[in-house]
N, C-alpha and C positions, 0 to 999 in steps of 0.2 A: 504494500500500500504506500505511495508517495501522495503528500501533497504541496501542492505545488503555490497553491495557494490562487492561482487566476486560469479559470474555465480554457478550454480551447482544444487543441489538434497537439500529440507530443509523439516526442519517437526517444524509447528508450535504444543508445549504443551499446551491445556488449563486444567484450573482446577477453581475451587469454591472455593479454599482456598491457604493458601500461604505458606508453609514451606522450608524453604530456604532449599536445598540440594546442597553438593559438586556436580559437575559434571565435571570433564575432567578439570580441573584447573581454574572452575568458579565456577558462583552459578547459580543454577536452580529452581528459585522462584515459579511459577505454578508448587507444589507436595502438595501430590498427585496429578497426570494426571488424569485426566477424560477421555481426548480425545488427539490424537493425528492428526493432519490434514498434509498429505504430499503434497509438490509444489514442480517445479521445477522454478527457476527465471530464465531472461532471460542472456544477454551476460551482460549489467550491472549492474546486482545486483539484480534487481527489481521484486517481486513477486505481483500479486495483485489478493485481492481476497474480493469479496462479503461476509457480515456477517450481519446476520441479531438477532437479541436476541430472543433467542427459547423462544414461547410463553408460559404464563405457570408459568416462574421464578415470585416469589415474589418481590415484590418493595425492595430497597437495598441491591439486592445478588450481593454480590462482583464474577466476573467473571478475570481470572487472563491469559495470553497469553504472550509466550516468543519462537523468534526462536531458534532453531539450525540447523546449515548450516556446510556441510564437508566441512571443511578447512585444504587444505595441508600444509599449512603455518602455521598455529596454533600450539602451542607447544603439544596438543595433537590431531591435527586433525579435530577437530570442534571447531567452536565461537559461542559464544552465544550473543543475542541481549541483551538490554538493557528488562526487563517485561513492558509490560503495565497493570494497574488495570482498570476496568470499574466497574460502582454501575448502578444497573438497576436503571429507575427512579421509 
């Protein structure tokens, strides 16, 4: 569950690894992308979504997940979340 705090169209990035990249006047930690997951939240903010760790991954693959959400308010248009890391066990 994230929120995000303002309604609209978001696309969570995941990736396997973490290299920081400029994005729109932030940083965009999950890069390389892997995958790209689109949601819509609701009126406050709120996305929620089932995840389960694709079966398969080795015991400590670091898995790396950050939004972005179009923000007209933003100085370029979208904000970015804060990333979360996960380590399989």
């Amino acid at each position: 569950r994230t929120n995000l705090g303002v309604p609209g169209l978001l696309s969570l990035a995941l990736s396997f690894s973490s290299t920081p990249l400029p994005f729109r006047g932030g940083t965009l930690l999950p890069y390389p992308t892997a995958a790209r997951v689109r949601l819509t939240s609701d009126s406050r903010g709120v996305a929620v979504l089932s995840f389960t760790t694709p079966s398969g991954l080795p015991s400590g693959t670091h898995l790396y997940v950050q939004s972005v959400i179009l923000d007209p308010a933003a100085v370029q248009g979208v904000a970015l979340s804060n990333a979360l890391e996960g380590v399989t066990p």
